[in-house]
Residue frames as a rotation matrix with the C-alpha (Angstrom) as fourth column:
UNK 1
0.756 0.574 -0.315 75.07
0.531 -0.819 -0.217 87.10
-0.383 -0.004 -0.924 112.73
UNK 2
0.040 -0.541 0.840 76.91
0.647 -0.627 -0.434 89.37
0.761 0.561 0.325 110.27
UNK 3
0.648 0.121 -0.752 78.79
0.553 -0.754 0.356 92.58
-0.524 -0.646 -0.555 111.94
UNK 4
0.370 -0.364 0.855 79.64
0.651 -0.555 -0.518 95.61
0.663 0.748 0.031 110.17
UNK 5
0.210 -0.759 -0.616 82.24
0.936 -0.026 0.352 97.29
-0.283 -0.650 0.705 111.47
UNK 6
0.788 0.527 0.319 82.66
0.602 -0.769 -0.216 101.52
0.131 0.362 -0.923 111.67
UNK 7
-0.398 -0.918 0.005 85.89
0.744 -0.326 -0.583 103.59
0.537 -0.228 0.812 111.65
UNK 8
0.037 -0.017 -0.999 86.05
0.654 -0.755 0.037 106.94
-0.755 -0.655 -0.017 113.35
UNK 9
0.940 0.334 -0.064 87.01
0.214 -0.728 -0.652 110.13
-0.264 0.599 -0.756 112.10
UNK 10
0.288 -0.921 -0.262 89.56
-0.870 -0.366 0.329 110.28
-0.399 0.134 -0.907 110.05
UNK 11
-0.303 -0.226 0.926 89.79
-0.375 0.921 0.102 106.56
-0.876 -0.316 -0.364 110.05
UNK 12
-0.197 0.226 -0.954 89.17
-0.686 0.663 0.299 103.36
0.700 0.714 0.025 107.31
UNK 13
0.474 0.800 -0.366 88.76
-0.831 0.544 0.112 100.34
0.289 0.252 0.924 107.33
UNK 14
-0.104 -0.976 -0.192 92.23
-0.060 0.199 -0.978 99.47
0.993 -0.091 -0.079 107.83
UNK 15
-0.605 -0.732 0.314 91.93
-0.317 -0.139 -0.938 100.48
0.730 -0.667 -0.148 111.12
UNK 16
0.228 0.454 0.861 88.88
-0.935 0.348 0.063 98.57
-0.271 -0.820 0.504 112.47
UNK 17
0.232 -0.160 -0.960 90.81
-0.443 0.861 -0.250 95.13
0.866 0.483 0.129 110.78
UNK 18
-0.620 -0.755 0.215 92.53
-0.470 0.138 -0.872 94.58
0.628 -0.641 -0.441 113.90
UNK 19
-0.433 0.710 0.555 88.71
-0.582 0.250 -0.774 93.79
-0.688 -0.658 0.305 116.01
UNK 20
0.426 0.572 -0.701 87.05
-0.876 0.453 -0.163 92.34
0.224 0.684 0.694 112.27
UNK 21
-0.405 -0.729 -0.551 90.14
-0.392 0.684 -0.615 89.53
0.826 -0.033 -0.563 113.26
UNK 22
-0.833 -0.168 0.527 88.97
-0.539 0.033 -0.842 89.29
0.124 -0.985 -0.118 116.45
UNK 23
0.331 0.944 -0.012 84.92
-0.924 0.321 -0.208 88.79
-0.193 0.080 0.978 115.58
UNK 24
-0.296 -0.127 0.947 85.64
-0.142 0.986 0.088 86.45
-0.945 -0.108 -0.310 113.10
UNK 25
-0.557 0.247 0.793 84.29
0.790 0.451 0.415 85.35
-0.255 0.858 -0.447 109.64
UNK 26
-0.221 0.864 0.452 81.57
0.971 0.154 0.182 87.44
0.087 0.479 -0.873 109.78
UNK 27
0.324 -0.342 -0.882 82.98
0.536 -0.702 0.469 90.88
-0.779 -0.625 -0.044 110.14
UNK 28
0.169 -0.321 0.932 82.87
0.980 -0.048 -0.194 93.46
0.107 0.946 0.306 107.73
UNK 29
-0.410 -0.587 -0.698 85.13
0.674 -0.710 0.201 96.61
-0.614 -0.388 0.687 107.64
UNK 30
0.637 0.316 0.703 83.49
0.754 -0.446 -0.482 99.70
0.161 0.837 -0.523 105.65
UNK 31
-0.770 -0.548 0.329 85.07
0.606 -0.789 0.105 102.89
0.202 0.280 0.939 104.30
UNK 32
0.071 0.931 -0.358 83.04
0.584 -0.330 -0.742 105.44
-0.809 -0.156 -0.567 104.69
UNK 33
0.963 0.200 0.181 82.29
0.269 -0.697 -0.665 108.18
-0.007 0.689 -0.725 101.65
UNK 34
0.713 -0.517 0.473 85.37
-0.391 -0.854 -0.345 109.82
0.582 0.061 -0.811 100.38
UNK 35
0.533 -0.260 0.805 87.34
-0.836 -0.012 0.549 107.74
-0.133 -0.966 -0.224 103.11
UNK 36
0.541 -0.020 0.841 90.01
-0.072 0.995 0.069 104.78
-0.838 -0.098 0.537 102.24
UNK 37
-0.313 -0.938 -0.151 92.69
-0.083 -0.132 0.988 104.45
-0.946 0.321 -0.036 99.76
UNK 38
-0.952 -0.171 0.253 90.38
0.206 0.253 0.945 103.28
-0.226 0.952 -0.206 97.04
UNK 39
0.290 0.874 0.390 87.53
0.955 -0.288 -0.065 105.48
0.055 0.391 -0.919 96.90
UNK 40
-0.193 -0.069 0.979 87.31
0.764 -0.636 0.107 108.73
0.615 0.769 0.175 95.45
UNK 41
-0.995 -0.077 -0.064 86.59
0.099 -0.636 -0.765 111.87
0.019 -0.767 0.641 96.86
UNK 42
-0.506 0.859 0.077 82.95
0.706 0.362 0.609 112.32
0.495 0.362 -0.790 97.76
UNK 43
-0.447 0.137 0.884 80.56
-0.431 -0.899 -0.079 115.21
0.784 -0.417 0.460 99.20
UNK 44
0.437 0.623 -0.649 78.95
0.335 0.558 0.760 112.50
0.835 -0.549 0.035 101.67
UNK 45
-0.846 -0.401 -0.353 80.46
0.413 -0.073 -0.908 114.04
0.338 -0.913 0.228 104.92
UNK 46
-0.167 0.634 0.755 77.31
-0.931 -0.353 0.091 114.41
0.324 -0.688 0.650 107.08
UNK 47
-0.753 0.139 0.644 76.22
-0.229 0.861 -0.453 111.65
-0.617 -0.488 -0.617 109.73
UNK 48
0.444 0.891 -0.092 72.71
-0.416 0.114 -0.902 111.52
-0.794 0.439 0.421 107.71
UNK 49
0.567 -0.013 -0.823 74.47
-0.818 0.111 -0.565 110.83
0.098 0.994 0.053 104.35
UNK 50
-0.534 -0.840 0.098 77.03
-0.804 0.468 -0.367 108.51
0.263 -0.275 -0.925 106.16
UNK 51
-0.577 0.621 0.531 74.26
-0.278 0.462 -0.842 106.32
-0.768 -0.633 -0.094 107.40
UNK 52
0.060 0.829 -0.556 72.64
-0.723 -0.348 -0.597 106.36
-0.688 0.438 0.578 104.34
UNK 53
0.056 -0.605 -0.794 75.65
-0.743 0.506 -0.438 104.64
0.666 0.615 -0.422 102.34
UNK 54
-0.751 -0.396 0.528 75.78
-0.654 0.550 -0.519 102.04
-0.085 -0.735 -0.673 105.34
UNK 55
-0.267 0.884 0.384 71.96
-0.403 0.259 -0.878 101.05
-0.876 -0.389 0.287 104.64
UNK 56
0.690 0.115 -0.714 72.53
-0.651 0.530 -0.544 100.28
0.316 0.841 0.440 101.18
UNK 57
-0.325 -0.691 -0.646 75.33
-0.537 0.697 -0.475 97.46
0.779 0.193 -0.597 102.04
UNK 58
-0.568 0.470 0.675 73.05
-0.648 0.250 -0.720 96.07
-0.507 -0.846 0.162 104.41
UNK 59
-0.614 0.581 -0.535 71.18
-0.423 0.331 0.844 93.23
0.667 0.744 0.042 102.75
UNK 60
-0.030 0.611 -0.791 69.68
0.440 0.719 0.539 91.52
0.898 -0.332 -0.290 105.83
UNK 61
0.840 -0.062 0.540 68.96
-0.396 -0.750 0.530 93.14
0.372 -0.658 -0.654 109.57
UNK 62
0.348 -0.917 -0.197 72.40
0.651 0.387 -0.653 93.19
0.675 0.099 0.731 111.20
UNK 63
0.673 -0.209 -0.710 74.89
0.580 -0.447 0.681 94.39
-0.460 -0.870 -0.179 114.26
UNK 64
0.478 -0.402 0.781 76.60
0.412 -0.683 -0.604 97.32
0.776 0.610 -0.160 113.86
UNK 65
0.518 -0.697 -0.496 79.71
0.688 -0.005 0.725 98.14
-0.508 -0.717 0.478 115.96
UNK 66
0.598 -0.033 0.801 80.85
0.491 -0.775 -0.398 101.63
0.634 0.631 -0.447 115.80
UNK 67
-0.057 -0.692 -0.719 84.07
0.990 -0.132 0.049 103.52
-0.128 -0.709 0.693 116.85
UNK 68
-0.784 -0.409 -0.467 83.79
0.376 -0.911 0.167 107.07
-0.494 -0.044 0.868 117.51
UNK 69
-0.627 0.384 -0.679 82.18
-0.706 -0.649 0.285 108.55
-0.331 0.657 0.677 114.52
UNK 70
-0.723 0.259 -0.641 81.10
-0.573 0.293 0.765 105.51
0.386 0.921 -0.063 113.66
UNK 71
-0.583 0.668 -0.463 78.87
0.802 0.382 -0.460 104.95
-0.131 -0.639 -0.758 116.72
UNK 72
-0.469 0.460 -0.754 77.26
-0.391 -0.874 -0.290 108.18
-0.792 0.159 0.590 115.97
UNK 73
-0.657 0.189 -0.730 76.34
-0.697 0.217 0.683 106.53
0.287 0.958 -0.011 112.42
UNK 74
-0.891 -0.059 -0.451 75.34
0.045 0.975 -0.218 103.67
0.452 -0.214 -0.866 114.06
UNK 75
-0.803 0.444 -0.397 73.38
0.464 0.047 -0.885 104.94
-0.374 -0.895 -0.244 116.51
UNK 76
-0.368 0.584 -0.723 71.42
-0.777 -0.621 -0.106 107.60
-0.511 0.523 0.682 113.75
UNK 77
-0.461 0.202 -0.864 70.85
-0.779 0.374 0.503 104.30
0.425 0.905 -0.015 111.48
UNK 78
-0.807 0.354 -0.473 69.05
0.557 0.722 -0.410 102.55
0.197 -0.594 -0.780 114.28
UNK 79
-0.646 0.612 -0.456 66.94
0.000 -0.598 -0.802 105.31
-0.763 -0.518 0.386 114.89
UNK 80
-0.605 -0.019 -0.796 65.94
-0.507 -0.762 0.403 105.94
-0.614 0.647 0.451 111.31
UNK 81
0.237 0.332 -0.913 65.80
-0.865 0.500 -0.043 102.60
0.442 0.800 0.406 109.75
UNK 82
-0.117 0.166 0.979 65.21
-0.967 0.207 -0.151 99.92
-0.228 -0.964 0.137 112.47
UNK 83
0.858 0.409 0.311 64.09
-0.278 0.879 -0.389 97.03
-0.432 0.247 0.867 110.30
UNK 84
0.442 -0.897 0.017 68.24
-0.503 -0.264 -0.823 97.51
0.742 0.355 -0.568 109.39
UNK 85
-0.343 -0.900 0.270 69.74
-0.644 0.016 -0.765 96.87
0.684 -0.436 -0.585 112.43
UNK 86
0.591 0.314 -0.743 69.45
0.466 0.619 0.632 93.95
0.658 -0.720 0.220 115.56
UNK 87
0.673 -0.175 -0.719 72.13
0.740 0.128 0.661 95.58
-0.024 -0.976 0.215 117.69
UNK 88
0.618 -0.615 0.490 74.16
0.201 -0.479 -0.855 98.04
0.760 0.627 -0.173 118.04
UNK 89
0.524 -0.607 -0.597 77.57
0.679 -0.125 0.723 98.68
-0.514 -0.785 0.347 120.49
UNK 90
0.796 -0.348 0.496 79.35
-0.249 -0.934 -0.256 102.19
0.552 0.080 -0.830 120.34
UNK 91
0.544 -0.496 -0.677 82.77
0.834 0.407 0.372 102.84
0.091 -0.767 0.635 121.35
UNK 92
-0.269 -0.170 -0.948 84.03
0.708 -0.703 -0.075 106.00
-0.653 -0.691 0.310 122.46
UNK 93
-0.342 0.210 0.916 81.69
0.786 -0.470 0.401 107.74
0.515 0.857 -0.004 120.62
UNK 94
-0.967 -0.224 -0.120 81.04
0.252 -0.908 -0.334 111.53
-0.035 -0.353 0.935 121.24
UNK 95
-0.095 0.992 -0.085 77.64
0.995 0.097 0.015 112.80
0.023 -0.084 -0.996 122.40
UNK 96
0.554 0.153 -0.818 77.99
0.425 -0.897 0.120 116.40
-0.716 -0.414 -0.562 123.93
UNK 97
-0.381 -0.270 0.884 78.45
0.707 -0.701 0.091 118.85
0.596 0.660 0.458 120.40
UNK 98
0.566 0.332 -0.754 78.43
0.468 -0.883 -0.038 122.34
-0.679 -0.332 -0.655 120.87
UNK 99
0.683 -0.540 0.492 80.26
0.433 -0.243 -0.868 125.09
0.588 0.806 0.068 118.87
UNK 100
0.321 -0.898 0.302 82.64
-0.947 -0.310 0.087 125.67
0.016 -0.313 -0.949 121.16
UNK 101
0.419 -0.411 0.809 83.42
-0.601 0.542 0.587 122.43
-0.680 -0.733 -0.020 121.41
UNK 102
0.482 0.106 0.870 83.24
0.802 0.346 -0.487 121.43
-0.352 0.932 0.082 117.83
UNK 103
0.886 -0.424 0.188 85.59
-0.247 -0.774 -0.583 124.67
0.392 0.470 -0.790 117.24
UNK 104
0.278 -0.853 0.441 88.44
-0.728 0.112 0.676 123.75
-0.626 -0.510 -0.590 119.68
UNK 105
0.286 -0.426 0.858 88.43
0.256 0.897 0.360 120.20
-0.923 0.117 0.366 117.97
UNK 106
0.924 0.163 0.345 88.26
0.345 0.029 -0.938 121.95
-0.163 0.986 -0.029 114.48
UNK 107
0.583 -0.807 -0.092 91.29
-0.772 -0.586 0.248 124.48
-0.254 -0.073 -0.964 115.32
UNK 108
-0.108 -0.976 0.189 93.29
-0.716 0.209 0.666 121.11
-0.689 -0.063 -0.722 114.95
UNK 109
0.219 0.095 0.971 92.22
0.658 0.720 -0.218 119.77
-0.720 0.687 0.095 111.97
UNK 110
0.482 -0.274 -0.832 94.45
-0.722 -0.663 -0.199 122.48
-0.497 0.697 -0.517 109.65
UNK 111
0.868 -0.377 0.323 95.85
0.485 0.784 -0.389 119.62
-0.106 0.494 0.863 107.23
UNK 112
0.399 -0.689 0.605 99.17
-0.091 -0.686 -0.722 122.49
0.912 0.233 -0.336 106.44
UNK 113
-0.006 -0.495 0.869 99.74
-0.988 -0.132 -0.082 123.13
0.156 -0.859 -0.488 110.42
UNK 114
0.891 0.022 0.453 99.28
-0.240 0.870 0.430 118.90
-0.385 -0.492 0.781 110.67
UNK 115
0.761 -0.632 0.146 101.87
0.466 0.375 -0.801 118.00
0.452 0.678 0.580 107.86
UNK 116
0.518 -0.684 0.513 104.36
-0.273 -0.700 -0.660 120.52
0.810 0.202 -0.550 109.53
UNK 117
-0.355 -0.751 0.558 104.23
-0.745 -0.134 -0.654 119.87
0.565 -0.647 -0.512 112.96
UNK 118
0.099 0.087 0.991 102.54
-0.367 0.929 -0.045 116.31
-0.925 -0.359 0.124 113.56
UNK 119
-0.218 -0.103 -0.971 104.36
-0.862 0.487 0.142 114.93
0.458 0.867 -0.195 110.02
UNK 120
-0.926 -0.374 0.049 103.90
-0.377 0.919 -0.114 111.60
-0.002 -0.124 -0.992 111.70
UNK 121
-0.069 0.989 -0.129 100.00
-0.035 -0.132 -0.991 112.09
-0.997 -0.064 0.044 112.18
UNK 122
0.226 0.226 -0.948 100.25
-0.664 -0.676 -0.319 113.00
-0.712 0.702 -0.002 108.54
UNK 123
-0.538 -0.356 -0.764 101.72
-0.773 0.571 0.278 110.14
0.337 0.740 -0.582 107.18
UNK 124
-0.869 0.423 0.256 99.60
0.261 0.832 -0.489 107.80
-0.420 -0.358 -0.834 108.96
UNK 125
0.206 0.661 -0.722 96.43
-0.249 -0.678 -0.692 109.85
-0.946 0.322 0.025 106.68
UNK 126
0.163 -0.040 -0.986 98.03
-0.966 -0.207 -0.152 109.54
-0.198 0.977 -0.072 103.81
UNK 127
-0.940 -0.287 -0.182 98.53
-0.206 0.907 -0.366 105.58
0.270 -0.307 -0.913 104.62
UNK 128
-0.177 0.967 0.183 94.44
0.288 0.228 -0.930 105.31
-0.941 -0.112 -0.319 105.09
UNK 129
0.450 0.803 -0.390 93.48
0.273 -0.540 -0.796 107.71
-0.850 0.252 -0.462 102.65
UNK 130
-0.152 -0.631 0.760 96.43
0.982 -0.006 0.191 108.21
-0.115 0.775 0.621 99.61
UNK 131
-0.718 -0.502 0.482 97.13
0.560 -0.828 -0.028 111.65
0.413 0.250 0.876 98.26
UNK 132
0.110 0.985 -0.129 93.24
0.308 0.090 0.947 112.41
0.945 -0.144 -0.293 99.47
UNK 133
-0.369 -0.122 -0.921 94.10
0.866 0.316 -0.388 112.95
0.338 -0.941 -0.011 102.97
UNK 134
-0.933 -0.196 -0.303 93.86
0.273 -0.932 -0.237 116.49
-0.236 -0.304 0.923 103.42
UNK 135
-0.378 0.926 -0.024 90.27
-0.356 -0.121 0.927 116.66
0.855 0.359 0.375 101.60
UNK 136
-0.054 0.630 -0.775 89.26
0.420 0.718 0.554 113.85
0.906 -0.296 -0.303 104.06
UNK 137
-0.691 -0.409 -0.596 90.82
0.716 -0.275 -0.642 116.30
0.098 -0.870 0.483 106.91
UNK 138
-0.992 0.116 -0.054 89.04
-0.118 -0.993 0.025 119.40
-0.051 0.031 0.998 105.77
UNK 139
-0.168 0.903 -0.396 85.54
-0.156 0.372 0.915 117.85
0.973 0.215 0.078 104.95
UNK 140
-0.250 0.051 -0.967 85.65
0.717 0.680 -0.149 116.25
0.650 -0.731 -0.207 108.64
UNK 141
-0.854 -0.203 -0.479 86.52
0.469 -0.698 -0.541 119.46
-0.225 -0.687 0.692 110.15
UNK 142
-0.793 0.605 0.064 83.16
-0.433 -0.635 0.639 121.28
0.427 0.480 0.766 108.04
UNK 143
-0.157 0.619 -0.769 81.32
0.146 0.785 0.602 118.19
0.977 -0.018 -0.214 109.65
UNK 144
-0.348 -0.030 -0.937 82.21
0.835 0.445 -0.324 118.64
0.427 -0.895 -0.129 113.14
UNK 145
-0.966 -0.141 0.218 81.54
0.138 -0.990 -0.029 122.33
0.220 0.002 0.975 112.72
UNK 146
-0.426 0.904 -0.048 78.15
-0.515 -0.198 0.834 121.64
0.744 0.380 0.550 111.48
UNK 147
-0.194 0.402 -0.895 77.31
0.621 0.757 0.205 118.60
0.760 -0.515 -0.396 114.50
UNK 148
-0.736 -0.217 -0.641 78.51
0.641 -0.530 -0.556 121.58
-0.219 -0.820 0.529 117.02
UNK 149
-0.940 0.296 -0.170 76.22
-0.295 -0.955 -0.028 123.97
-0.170 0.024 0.985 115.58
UNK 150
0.224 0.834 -0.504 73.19
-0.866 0.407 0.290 121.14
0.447 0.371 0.814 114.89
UNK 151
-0.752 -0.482 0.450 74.20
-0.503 0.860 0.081 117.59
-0.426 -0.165 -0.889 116.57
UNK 152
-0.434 0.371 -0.821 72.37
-0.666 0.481 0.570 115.09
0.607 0.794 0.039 114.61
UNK 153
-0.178 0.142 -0.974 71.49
0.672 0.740 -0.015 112.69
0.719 -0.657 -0.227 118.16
UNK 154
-0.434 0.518 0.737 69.08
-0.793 -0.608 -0.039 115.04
0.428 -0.602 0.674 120.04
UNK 155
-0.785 0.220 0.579 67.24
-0.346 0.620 -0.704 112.81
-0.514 -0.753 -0.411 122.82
UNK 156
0.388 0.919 0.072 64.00
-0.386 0.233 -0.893 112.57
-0.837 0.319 0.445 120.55
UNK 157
0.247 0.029 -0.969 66.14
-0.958 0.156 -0.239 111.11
0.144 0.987 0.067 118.05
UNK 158
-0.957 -0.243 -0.155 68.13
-0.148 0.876 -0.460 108.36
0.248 -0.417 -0.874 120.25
UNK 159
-0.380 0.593 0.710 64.39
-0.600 0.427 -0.677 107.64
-0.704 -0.683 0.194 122.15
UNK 160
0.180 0.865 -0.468 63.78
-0.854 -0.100 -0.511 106.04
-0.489 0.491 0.721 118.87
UNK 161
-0.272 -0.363 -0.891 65.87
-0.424 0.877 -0.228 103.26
0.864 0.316 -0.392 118.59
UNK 162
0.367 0.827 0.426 64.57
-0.930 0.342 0.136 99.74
-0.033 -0.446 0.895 119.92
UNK 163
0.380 -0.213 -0.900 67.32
-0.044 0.968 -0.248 97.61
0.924 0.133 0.359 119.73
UNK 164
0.767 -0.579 -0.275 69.90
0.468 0.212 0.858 96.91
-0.438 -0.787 0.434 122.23
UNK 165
0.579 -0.743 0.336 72.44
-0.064 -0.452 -0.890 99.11
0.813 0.493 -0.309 122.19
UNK 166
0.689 -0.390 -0.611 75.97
0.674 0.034 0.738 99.07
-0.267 -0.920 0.286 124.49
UNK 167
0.859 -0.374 0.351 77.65
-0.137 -0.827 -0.546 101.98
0.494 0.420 -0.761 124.75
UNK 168
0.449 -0.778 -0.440 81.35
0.877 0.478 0.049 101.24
0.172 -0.408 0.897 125.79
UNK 169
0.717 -0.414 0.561 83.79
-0.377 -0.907 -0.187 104.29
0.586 -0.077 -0.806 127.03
UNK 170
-0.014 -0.995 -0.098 87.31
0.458 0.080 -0.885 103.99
0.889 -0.057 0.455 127.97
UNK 171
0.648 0.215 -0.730 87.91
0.760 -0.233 0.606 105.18
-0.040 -0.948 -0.314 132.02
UNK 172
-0.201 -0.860 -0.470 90.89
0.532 -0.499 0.684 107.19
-0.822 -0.112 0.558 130.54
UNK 173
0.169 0.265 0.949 88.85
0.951 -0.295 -0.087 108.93
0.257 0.918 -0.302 127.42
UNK 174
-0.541 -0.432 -0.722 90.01
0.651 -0.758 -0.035 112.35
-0.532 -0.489 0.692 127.81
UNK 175
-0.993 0.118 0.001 87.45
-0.077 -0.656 0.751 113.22
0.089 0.746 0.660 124.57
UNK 176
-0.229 0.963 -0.146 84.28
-0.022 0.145 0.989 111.54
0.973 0.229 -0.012 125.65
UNK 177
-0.655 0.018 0.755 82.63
-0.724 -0.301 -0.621 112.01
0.216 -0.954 0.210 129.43
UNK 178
-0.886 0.448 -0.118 81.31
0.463 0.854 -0.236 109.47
-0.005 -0.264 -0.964 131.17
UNK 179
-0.550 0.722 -0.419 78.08
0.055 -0.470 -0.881 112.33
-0.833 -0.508 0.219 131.57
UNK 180
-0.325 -0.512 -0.795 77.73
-0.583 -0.553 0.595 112.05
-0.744 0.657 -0.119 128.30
UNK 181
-0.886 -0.065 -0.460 78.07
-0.125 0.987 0.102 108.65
0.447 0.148 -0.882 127.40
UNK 182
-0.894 0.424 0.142 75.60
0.430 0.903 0.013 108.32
-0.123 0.073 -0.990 130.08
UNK 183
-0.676 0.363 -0.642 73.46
-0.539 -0.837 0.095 111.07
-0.503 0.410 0.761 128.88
UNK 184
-0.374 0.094 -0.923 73.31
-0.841 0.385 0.380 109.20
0.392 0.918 -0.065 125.57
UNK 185
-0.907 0.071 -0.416 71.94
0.219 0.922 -0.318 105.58
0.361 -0.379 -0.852 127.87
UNK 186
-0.889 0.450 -0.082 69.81
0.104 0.025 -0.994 107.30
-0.445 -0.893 -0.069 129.12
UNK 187
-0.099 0.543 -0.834 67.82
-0.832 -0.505 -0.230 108.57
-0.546 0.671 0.501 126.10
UNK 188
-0.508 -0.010 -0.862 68.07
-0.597 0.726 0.343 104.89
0.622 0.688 -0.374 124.48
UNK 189
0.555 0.744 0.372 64.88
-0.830 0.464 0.309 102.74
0.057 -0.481 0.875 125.79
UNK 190
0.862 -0.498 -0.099 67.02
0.507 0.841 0.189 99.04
-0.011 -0.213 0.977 125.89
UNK 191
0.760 -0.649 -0.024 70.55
-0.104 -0.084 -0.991 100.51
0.642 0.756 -0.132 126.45
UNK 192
0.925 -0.280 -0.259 73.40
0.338 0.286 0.897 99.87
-0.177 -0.917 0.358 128.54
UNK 193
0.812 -0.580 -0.063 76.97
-0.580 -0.793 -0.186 101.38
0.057 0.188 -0.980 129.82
UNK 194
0.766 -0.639 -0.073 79.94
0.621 0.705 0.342 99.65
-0.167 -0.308 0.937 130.04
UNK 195
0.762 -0.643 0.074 83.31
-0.647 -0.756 0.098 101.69
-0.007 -0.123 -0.992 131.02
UNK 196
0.740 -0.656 -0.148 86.39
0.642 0.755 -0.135 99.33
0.200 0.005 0.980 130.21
UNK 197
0.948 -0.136 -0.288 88.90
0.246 -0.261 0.934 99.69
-0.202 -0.956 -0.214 132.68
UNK 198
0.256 -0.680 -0.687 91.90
-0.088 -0.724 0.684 102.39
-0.963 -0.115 -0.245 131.96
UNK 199
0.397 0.150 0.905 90.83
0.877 0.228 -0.423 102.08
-0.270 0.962 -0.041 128.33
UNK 200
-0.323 -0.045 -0.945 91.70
0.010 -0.999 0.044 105.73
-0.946 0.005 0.323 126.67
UNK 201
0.509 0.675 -0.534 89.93
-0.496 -0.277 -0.823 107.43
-0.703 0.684 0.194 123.41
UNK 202
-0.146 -0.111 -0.983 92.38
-0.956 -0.238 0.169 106.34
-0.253 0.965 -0.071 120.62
UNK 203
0.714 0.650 0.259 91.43
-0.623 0.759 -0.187 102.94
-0.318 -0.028 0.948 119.00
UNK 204
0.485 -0.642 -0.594 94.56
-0.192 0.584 -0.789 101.88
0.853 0.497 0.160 118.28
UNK 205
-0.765 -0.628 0.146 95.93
-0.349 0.213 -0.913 101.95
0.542 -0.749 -0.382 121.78
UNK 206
0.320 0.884 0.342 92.44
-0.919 0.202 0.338 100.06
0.230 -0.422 0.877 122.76
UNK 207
-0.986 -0.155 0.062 92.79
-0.130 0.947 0.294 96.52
-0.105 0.282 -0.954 124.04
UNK 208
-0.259 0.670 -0.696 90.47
-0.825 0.221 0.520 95.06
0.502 0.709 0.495 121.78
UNK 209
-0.562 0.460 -0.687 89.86
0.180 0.879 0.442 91.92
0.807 0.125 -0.577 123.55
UNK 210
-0.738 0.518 -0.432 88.49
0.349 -0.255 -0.902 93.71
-0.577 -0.817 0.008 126.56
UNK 211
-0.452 0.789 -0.415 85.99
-0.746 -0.590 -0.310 95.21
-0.489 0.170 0.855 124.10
UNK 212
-0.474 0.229 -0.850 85.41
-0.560 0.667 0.492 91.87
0.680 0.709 -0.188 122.57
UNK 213
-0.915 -0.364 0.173 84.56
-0.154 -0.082 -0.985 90.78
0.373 -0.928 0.019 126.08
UNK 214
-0.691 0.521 -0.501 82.20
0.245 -0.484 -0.840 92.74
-0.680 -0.704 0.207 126.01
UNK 215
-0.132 0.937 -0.323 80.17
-0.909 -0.245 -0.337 92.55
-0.395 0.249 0.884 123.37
UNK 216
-0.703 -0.031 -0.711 80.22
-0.360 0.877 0.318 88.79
0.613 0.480 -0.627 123.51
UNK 217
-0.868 0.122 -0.482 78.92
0.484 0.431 -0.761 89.16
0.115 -0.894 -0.433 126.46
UNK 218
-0.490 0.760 -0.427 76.11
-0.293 -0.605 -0.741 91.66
-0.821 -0.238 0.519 125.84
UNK 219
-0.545 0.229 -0.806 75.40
-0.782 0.208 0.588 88.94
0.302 0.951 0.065 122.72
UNK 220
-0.772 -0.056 -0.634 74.32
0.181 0.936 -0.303 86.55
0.610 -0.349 -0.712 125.09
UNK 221
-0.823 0.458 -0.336 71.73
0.043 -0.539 -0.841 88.72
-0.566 -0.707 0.424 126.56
């Protein structure tokens, strides 16, 4: 079984290599729109349009493992276009938008106030994304603005997906609530939680083989 593999926000492809290594052969990293040293800039920043580009590089139905943002994709392209997808596993991916909440997170996507005073944050952007970064910052922020003020995964949209889905969350996510998370389980007819133990939100300080673990194990089901 092919798995296609989702970054986050902010993220590439680059940065879900590290689990594609882990799968195995049949692991494939996408960019999203506008996202990734070697694609252009693009106006695709909405989950709907993100999901859209994911369904054309689909050629057969197929699992779809999504960090962050890219369980949010994941989870919208199961709903939409079922005869697409056989499974799908989320990892700390955000459920509860609002516009306050989707303002606080924006307040710290100023590309200018990053480069100054997280220059190290910044170069690690411009090392995904090449001179591009800042577009890919500012677009993101207009996105999260818009999820907070519309979220795109209302309960009548998740009651529509019919695979298996595992939603995974970190016990130390300080960005994603377990109420949330299971919020989002509950509203998915086949879904299940799994909370890996003193995991925290970023995906680079994840241990990946605890999340491999786990969805070897929820492959066997």
């Amino acid at each position: 079984m092919e798995t296609i593999l989702l970054h986050g926000a902010l993220g590439s492809a680059t940065q879900m290599e590290p689990l594609a290594k882990l799968n195995g052969s049949n692991a494939t990293c996408l960019d999203f729109p506008g996202h990734g040293i070697d694609s252009g800039n693009s106006q695709a920043y909405s989950i709907e349009e993100m999901a859209l580009y994911v369904a054309g590089k689909i050629e057969e139905p197929t699992e779809l493992f999504g960090y962050s943002m890219g369980g949010y994709v994941a989870l919208y392209l199961a709903a939409t276009r079922p005869e697409l997808v056989l499974r799908v596993t989320t990892l700390a991916t955000k459920f509860d938008w609002t516009p306050e909440g989707a303002a606080k997170k924006v307040k710290m996507l100023d590309p200018m106030v990053v480069k100054e005073k997280v220059p190290a944050f910044a170069s690690l952007l411009e090392s995904r994304h090449g001179a591009k970064w800042q577009d890919v910052m500012t677009r993101t922020a207009d996105m999260m603005q818009e999820l907070g003020n519309k979220p795109t995964l209302t309960e009548s949209v998740l009651k529509k997906i019919k695979c298996p889905v595992m939603l995974m969350r970190g016990s130390e996510d300080h960005m994603v609530s377990e109420e949330e998370t299971l919020w989002a389980k509950n509203a998915i007819p086949n879904a299940i939680y799994v909370e890996l133990e003193g995991q925290p939100h970023p995906f680079e300080k994840t241990d990946l083989r605890l999340v491999m673990n786990s969805l070897q194990s929820s492959r066997q089901n």
